[in-house]
VOLUM-306750 format. One record per residue: residue in one letter; residue number from 1; x, y, z of N, C-alpha, C, O in turn. Coordinates in steps of 0.001 Angstrom, whole numbers, plus 524288, in hexadecimal, padded with zeros to 5 digits. Each point is the difference from the previous one (the first is absolute). Layout:
// residues N
ATOM  code  pos   n_c1   n_c2   n_c3  ca_c1  ca_c2  ca_c3   c_c1   c_c2   c_c3   o_c1   o_c2   o_c3
ATOM     a  NUM      X      Y      Z      X      Y      Z      X      Y      Z      X      Y      Z
...
***
This chain:
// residues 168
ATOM  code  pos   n_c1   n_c2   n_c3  ca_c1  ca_c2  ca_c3   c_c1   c_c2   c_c3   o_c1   o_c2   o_c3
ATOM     x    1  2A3D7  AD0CD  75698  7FF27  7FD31  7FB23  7FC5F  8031D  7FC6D  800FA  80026  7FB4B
ATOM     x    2  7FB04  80243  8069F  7FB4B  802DA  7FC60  8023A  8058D  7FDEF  7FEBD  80222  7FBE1
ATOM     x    3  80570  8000A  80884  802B6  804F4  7FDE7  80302  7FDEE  7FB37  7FFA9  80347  7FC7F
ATOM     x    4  8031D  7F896  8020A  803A1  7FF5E  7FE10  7FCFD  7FE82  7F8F5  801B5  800A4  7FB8D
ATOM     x    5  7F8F9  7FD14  806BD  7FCA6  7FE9F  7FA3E  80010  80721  7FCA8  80028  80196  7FB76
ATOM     x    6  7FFBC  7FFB3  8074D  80033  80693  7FD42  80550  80142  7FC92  8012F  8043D  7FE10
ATOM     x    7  80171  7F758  801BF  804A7  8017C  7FC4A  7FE1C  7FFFC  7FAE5  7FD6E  7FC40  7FE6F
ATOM     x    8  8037D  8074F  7FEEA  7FEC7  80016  7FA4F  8003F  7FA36  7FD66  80319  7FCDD  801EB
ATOM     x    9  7FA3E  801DA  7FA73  80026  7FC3D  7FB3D  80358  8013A  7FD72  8001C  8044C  7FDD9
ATOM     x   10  80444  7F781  801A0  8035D  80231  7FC3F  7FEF9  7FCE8  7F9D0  8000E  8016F  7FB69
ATOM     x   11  7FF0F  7F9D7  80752  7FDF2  7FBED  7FB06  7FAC3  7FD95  7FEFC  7FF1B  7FB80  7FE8F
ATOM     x   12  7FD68  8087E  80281  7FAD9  7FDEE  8014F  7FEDB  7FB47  802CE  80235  7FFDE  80445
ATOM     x   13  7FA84  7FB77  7FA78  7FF8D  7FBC5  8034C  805A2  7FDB9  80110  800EF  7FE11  8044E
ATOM     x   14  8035B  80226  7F753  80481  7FDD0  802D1  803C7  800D8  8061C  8030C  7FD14  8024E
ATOM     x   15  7FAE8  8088B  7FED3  80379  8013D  803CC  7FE3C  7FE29  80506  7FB5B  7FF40  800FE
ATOM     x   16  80A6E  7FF9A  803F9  80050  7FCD6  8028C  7FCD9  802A8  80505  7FF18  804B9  7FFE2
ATOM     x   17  7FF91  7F8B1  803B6  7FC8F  801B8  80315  80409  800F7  80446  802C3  7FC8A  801E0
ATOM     x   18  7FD54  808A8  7FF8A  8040C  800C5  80415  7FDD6  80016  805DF  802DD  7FE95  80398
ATOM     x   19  7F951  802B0  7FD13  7FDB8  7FD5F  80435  800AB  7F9EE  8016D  7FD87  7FEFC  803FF
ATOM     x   20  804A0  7FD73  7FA47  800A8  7FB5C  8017D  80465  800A8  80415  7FFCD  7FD63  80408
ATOM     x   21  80372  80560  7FB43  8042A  80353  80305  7FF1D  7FFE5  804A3  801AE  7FC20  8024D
ATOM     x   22  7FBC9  8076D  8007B  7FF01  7FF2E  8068F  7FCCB  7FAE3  8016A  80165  7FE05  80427
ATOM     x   23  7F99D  7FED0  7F899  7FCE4  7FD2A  80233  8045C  7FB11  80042  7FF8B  7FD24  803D7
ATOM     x   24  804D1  80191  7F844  80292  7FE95  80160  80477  7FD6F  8048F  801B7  7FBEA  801DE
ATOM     x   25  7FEBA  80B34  7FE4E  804A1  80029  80508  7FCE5  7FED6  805C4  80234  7FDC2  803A3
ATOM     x   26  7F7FD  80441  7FC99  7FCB8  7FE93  80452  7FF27  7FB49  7FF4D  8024F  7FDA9  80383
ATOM     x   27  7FBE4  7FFE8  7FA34  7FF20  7F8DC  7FFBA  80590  7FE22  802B1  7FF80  7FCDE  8039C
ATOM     x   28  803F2  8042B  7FB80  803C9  7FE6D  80193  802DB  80099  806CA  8026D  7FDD1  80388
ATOM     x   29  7FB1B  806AB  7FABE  8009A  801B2  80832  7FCE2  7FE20  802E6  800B4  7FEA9  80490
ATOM     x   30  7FA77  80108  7F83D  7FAEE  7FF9C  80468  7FDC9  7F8DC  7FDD5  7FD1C  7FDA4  80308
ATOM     x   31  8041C  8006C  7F939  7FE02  7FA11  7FFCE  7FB2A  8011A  7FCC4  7FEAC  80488  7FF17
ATOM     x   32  7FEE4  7F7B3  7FF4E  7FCD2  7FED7  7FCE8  7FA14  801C5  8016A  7FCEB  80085  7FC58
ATOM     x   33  80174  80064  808AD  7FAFC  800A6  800B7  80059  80532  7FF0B  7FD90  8020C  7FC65
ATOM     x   34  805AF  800AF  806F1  7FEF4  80642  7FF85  8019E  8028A  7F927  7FE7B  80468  7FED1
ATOM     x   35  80460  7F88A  7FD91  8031D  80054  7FB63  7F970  801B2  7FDB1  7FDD6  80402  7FE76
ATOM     x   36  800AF  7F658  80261  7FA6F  7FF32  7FCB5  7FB81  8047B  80153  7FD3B  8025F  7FCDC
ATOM     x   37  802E9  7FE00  80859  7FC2D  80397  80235  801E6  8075F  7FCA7  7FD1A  803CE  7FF83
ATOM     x   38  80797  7FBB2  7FF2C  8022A  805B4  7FD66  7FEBD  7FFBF  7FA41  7FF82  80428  7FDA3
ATOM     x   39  7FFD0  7F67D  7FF67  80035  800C2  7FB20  7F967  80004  7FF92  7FDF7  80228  7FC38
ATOM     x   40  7FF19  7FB8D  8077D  7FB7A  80039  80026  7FE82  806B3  7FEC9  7FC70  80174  7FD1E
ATOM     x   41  806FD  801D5  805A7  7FE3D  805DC  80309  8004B  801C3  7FBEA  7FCAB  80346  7FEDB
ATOM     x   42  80873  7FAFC  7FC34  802C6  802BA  7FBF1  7FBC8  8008A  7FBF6  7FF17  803EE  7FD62
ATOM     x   43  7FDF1  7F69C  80274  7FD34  7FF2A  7FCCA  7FA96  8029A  7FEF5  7FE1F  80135  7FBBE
ATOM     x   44  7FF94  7FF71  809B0  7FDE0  802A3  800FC  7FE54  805E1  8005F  7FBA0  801F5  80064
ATOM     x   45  80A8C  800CD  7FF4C  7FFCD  80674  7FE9F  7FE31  7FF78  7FA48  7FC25  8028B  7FEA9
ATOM     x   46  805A1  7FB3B  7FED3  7FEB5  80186  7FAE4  7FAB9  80094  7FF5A  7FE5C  8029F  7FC51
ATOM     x   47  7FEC8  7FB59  806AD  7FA31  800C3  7FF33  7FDD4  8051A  80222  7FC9A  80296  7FDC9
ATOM     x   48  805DB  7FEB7  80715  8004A  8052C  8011E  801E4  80406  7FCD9  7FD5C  80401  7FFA2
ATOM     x   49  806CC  7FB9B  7FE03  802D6  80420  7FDCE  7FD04  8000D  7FAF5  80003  8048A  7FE69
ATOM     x   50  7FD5C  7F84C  7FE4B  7FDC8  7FF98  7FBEA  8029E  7FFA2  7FACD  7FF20  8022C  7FBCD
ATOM     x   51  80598  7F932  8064C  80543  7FF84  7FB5C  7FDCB  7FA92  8003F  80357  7FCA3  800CF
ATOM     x   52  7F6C7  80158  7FE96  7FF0D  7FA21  7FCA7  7FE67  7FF69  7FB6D  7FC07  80264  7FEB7
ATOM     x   53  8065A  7FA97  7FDE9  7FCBB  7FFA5  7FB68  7FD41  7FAF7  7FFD0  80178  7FB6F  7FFA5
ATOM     x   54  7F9EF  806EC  800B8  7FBF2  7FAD3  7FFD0  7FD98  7FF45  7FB1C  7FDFE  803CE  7FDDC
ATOM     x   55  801EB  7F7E3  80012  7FC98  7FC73  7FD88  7FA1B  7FBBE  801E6  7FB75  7FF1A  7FEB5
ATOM     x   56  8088D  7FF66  80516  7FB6D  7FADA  8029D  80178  80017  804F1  80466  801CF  800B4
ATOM     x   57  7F825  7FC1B  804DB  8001B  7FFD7  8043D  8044B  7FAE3  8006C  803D1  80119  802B8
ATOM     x   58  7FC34  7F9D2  7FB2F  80348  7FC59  7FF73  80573  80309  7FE71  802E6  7FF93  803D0
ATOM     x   59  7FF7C  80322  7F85D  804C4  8018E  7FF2F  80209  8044C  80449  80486  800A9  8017F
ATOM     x   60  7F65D  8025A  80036  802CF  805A6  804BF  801C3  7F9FD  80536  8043C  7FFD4  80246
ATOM     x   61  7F7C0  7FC62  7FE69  80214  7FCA7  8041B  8068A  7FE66  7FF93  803DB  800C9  802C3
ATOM     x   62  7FB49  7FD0F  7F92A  80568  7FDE7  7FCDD  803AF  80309  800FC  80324  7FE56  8033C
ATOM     x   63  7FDE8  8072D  7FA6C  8053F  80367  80010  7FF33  803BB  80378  802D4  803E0  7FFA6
ATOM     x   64  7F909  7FBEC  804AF  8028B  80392  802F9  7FEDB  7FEB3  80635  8012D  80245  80413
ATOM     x   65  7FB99  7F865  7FA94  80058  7FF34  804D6  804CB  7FA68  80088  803D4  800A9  802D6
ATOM     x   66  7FB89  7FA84  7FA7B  80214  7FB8A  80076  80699  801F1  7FEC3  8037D  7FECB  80315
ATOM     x   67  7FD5A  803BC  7F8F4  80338  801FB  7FE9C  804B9  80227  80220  80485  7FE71  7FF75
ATOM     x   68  7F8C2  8077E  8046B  802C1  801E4  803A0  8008A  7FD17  8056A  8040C  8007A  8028E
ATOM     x   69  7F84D  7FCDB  7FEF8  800EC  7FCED  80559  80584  7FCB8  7FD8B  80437  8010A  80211
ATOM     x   70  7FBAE  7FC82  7FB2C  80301  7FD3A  7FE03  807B1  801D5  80127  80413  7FD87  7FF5B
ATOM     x   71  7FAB4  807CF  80285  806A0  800EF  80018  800F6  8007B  80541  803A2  80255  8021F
ATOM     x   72  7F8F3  7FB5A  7FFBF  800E2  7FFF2  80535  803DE  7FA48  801A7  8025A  7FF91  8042C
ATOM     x   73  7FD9A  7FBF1  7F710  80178  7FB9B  8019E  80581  7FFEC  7FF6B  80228  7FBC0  7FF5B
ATOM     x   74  8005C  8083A  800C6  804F2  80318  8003B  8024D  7FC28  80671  80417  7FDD4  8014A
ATOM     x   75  7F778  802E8  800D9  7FFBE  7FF3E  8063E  80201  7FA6A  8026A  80324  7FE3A  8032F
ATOM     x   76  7F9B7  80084  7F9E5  8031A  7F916  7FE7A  8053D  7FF31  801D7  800A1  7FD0E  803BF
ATOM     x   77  80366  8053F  7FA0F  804C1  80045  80269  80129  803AF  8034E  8047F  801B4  80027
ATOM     x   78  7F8BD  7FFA6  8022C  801D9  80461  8053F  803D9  7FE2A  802E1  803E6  802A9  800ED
ATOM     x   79  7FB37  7F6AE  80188  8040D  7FEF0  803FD  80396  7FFB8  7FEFD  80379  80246  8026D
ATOM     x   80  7FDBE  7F99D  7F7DE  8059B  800A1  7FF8F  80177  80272  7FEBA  804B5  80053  800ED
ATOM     x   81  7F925  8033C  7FC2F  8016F  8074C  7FF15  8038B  80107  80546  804C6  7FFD5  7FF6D
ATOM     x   82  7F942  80128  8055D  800B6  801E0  803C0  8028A  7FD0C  803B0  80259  801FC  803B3
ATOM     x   83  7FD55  7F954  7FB86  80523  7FD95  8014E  80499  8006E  7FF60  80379  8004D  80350
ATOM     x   84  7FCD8  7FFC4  7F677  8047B  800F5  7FE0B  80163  805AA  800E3  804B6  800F9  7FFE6
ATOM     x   85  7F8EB  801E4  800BA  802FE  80731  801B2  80062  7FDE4  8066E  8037F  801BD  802CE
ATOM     x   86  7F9D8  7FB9C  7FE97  803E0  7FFC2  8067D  8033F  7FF68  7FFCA  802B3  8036E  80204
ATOM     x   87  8002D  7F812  7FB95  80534  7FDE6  8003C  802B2  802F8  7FCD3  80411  7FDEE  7FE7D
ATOM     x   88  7FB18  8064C  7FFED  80321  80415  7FC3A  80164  7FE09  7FA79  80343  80286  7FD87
ATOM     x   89  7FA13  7F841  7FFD6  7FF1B  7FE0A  7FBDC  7FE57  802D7  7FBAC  7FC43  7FDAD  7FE12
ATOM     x   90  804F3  806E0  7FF26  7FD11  80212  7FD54  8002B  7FE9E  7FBDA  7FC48  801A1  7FD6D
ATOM     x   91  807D3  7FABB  7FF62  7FDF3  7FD25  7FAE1  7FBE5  7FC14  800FD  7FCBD  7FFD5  7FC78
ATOM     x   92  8027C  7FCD7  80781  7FBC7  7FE12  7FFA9  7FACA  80217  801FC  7FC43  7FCFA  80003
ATOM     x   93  80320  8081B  801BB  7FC7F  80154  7FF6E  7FDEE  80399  7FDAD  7FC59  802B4  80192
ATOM     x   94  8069F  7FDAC  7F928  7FE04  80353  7FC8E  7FD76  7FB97  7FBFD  7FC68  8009B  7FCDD
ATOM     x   95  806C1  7FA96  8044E  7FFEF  7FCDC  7FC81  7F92F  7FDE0  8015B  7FCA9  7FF6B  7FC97
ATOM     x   96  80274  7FF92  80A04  7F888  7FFA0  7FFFF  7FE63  804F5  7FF47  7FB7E  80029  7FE56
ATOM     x   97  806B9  80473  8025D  7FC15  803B8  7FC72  7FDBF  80079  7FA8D  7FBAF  800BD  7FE04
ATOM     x   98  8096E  7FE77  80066  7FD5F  7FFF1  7FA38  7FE02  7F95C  7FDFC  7FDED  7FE6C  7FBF5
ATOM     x   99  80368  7FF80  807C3  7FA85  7FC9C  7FF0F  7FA9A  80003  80141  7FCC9  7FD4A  7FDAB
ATOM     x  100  801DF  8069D  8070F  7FB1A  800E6  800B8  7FD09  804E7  7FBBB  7FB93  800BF  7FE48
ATOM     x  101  809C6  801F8  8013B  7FD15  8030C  7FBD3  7FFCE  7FC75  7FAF4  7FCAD  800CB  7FC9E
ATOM     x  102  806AB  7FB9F  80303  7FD93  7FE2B  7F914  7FB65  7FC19  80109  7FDC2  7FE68  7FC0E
ATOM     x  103  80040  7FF90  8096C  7FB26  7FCC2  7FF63  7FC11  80512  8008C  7FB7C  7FF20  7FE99
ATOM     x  104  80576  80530  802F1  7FBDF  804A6  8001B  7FF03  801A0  7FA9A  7FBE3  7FFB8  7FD86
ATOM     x  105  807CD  801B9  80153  7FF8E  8039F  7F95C  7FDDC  7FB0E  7FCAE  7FC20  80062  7FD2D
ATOM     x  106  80636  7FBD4  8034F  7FD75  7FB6B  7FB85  7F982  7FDF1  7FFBE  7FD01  7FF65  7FC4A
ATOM     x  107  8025D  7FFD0  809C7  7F927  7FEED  8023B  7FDE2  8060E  7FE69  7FBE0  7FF8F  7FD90
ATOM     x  108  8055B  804BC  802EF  7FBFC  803F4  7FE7E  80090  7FFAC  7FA0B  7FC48  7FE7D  7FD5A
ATOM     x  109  8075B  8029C  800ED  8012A  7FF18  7FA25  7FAAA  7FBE6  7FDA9  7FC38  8011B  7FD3E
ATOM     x  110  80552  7FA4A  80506  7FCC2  7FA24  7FDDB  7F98F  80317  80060  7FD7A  7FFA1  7FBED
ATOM     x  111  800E7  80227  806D9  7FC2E  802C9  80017  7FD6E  803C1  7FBBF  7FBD7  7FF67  7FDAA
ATOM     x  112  807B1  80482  801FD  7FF43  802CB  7FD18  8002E  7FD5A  7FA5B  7FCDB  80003  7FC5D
ATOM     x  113  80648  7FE88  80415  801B0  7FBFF  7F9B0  7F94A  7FCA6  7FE71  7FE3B  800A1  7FB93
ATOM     x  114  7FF6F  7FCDA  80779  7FB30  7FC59  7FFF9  7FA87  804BB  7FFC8  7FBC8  7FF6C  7FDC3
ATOM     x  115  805EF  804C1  80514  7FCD4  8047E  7FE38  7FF8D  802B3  7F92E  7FC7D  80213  7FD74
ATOM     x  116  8091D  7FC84  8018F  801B8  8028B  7FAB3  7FBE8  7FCE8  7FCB5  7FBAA  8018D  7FE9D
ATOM     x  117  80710  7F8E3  80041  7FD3D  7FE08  7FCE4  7F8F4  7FF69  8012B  7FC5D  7FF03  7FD03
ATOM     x  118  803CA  801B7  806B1  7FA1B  7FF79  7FFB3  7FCFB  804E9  7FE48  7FC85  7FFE8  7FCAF
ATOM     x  119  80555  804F2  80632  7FCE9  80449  801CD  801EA  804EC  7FA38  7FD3B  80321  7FDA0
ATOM     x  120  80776  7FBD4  801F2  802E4  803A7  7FCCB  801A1  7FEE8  7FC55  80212  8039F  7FD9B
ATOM     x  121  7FE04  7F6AA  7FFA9  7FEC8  7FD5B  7FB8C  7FFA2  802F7  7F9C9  802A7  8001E  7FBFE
ATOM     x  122  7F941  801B4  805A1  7FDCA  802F5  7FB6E  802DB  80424  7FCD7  7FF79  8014B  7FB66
ATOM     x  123  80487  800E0  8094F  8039E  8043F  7FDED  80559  7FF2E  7FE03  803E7  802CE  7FFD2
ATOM     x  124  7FAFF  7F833  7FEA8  80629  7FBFF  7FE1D  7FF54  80267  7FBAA  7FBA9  8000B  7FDEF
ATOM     x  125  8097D  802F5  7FF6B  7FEC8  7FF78  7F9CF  7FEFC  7FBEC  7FCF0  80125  7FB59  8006B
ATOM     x  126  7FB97  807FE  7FB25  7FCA3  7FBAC  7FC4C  804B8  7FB88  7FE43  803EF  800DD  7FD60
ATOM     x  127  7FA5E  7FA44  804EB  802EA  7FAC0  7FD89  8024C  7FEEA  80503  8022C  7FBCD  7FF20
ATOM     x  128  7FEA2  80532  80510  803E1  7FFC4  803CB  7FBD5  7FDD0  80500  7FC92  8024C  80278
ATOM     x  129  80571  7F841  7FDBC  7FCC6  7FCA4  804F5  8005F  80286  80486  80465  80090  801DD
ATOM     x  130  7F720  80179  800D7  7FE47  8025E  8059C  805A7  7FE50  802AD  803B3  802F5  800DA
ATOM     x  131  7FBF7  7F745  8004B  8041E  7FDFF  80349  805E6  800DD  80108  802E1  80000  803DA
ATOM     x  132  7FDAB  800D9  7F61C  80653  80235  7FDF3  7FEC9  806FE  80166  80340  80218  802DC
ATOM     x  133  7FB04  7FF2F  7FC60  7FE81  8066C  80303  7FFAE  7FFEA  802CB  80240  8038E  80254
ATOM     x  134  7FB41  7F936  80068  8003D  80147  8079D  8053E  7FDEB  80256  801C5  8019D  8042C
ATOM     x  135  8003D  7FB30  7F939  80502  7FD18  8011D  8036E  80779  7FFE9  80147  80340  8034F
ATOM     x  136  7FEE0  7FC45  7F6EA  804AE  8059B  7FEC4  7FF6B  805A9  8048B  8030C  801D1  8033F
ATOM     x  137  7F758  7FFBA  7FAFB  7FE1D  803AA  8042B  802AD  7FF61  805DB  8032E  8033C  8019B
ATOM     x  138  7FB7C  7F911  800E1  7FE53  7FEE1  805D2  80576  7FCEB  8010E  8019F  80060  80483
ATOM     x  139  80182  7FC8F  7F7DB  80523  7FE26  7FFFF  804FA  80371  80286  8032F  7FFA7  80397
ATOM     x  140  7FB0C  804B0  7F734  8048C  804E2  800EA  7FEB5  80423  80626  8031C  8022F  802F3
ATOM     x  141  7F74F  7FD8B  7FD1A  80013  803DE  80466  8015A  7FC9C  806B1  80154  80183  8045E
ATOM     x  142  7FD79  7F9AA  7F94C  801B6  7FB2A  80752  80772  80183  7FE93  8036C  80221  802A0
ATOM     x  143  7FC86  7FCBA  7FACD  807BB  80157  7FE57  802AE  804B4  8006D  8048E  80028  80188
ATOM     x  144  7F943  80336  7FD63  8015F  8047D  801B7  7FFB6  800FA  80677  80346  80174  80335
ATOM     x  145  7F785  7FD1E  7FD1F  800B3  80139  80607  802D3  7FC48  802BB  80349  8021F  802CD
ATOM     x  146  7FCBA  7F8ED  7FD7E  803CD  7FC45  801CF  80697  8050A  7FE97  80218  8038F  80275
ATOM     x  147  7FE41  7FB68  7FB8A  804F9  803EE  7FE46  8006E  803B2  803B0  803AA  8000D  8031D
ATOM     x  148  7F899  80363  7FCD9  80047  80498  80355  7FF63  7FF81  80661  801D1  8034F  802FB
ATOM     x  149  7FC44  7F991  7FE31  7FF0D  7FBA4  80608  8061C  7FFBE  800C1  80262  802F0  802F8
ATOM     x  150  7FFED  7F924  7F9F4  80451  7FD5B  80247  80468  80316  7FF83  80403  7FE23  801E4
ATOM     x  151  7FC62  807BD  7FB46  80343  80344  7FFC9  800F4  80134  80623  803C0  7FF40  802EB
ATOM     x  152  7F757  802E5  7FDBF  7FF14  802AC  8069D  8017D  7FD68  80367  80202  801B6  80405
ATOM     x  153  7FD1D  7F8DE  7FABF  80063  7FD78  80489  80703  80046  80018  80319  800AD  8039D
ATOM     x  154  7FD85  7FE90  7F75C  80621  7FE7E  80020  803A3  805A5  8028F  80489  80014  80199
ATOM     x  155  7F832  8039B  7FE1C  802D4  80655  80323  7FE50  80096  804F5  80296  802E2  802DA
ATOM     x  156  7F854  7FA4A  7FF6B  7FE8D  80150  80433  80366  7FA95  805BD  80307  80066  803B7
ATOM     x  157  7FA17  7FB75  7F9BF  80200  7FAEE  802B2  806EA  80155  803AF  800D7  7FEED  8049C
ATOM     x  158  8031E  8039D  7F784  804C2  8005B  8019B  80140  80404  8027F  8040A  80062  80295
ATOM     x  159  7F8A6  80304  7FCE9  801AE  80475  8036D  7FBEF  80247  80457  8014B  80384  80304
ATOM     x  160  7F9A2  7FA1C  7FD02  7FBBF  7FFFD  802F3  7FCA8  7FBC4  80271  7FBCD  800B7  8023A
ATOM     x  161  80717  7F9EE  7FCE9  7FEA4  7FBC6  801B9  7FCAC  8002F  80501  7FB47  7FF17  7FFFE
ATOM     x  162  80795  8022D  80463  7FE76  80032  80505  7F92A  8022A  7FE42  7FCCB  7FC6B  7FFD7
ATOM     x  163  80201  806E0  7FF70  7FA6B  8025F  7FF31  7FBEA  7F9E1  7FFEB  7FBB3  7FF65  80211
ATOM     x  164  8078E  7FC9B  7FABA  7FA42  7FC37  7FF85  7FF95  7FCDD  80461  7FC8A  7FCAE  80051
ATOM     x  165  806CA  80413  8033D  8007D  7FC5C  8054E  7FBFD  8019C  80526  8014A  80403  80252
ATOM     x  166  7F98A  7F8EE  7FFD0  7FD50  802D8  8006E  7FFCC  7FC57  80631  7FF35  7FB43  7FFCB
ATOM     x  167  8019F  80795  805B2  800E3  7FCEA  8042D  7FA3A  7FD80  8017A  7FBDC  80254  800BD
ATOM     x  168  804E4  7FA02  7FF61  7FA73  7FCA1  802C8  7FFD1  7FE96  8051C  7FC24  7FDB6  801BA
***
């Protein structure tokens, strides 16, 4: 996920976070504790790598810690994820994938979005309500990546299914 933040900006704050990509596909193999425990880790390089932009100790909490744990709840549907690839079901379990990824991408999104208006506010153009900017900003980039999530899933799920099936 942290290799993948190294993709160029193509649209400044708009572009989609492609790292949602594997924390994704792991939430999904591995369930919700370990999902969370990865987006925790994700969140956490950035502080290492020194790709945070801080303002306030309340907003670095916000988007990079609440934020990234947050795509871990991908995990949520693990079973019937993985149910459904037992029984060789793969429309319905693409169909709980990309539902765990749209309660993932949307809860980090909602985050970031409540960060916007609060934290990043200020950089709304003149006349333009914080809220409606953090909406547009933080809107387009949860959408994009939702987009780019459910692409993968939709190339990986059918021809690599077996991978999320994990023997207990």
């Amino acid at each position: 996920a942290m290799a993948l933040s190294y993709i160029p900006d193509f649209a400044s704050w708009f572009t989609p976070s492609f790292g949602a990509i594997p924390l994704v596909l792991f939430a999904l193999r591995r369930g919700p504790k370990y999902g969370t425990l990865a987006g925790l880790i994700w969140g956490l390089l950035y502080f290492i790598l020194g790709k945070v932009w801080y303002l306030a100790l309340s907003q670095v909490i916000i988007e990079y810690i609440i934020a990234f744990v947050s795509m871990g709840l991908a995990g949520f549907l693990s079973v019937p994820f993985q149910n459904a690839l037992s029984k060789d079901n793969k429309g319905r379990a693409l169909f709980y994938a990309t539902g765990g990824a749209l309660l993932a991408v949307f809860v980090r999104y909602f985050w970031h979005f409540v960060a916007g208006f609060i934290f990043w506010g200020s950089y709304a153009p003149k006349g333009m309500s914080p809220y409606l900017y953090s909406f547009i900003v933080n809107g387009t980039a949860g959408l994009l990546t939702l987009v780019f999530v459910i692409l993968a899933l939709a190339i990986i799920i059918p021809t690599q299914g077996k991978m999320f099936l994990v023997k207990r």
